[in-house]
C-alpha positions in Angstrom: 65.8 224.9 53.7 65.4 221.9 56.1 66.1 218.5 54.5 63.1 215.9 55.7 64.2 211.7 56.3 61.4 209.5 55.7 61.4 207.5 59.0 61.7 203.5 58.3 60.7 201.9 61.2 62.1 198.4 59.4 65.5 199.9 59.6 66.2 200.3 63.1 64.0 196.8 64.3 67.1 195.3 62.0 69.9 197.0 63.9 68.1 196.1 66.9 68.0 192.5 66.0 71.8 193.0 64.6 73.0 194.6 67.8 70.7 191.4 69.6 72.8 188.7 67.8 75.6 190.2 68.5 75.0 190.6 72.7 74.1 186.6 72.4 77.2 185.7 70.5 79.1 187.3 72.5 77.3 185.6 75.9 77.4 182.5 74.4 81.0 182.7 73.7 81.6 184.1 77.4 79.8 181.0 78.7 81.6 178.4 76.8 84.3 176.8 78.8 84.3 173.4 78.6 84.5 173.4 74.7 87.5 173.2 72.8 89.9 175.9 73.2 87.2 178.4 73.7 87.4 178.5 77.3 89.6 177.2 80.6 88.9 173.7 80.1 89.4 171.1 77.4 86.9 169.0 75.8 87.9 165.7 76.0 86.7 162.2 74.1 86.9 159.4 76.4 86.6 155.6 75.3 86.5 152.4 77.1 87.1 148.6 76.2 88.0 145.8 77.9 91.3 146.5 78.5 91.7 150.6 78.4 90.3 153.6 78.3 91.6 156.3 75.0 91.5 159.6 75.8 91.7 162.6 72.8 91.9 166.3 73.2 92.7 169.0 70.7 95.5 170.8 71.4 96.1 173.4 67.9 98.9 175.7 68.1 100.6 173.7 71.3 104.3 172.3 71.4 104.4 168.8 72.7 106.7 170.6 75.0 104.2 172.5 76.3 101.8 170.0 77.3 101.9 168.3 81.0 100.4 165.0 81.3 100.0 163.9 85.2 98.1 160.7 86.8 97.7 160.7 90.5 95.1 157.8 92.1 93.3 157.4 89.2 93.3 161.3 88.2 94.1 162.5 85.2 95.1 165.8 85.1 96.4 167.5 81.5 97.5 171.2 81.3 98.5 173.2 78.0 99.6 177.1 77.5 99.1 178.4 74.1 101.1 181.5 73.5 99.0 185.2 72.2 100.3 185.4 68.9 99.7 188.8 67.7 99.9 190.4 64.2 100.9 194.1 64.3 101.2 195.7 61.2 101.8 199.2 60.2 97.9 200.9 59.0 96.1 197.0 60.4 93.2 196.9 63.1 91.8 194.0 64.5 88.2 193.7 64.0 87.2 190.4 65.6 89.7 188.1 67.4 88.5 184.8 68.4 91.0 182.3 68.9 91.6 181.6 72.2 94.5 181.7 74.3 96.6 181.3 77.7 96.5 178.2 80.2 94.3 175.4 79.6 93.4 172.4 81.9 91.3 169.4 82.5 90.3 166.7 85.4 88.8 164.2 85.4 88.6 161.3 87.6 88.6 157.3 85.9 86.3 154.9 86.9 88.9 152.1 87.4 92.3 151.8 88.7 95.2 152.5 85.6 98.7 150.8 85.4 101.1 153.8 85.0 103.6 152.0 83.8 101.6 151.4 80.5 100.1 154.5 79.9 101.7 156.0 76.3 100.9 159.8 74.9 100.9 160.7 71.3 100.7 164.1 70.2 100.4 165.0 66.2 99.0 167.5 64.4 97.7 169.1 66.8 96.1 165.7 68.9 96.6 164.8 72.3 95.9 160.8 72.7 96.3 159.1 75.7 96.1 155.2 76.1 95.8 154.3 79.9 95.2 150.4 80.5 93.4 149.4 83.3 95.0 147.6 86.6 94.9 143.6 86.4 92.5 143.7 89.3 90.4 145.7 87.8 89.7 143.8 84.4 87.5 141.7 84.3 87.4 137.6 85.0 85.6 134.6 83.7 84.7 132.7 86.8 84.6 128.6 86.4 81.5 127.2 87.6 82.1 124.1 89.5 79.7 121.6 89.6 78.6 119.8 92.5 77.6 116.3 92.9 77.8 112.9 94.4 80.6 112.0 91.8 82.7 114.8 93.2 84.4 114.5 96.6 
């Protein structure tokens, strides 16, 4: 005797849409690299004032060690390698792995000339900060205004 399914057209327009979500995830994911650690490059914070510019990066899982800081005419350059860190386990199968991995990089060029002798790095919990003060010539100066007149020779 032949068994007989009811067809329900509602359950295979929800795998569709689950198999859908999961293509664009996945896309989105693949396109991402200028975010965090989810690509090649960093995402970076960058501040000005007066004096300085602050620049932050997140660096989780990284050794200070293993970060390399370089300024070169006003480029700064910073480089990171996080390590694959794999759990294998006797019966275990990964089912999604998402945290990224290898070498990681950023460039960017800043807007003024920096004294190198002043820039400082921090790195804690995880946070890269950078203070890089600008050049004396390139801060900026209060100009006197001199007046001019017949009292003035």
């Amino acid at each position: 005797m032949a068994n007989i399914t009811r067809w329900n057209p509602m359950r295979e327009i929800a795998a569709m849409q689950n198999l859908m979500d999961r293509m664009f995830e996945d896309t989105v994911r693949g396109i991402n690299t200028s975010g965090g650690l989810g690509g090649s490059a960093l995402a970076l914070d960058v501040h000005e004032d007066e004096k300085s510019y602050t620049v932050t990066t997140a660096l989780p899982g990284v050794d200070a060690e293993g970060v390399k800081i370089n300024l070169h005419e006003d480029v700064l350059t910073i480089e990171a390698e996080l390590p694959e860190r794999k759990i294998e386990r006797e019966g275990t199968r990964t089912l999604i792995q998402e945290r990224s991995y290898g070498r990681f990089s950023r460039t960017i060029r800043l807007p003024h000339t920096i004294n190198a002798e002043g820039v400082e790095a921090h790195y804690e919990d995880g946070i890269l900060t950078l203070t890089l003060p600008k050049a004396e010539n390139a801060l900026p100066r209060a100009i006197p205004v001199k007046r001019l007149g017949a009292n003035n020779s």
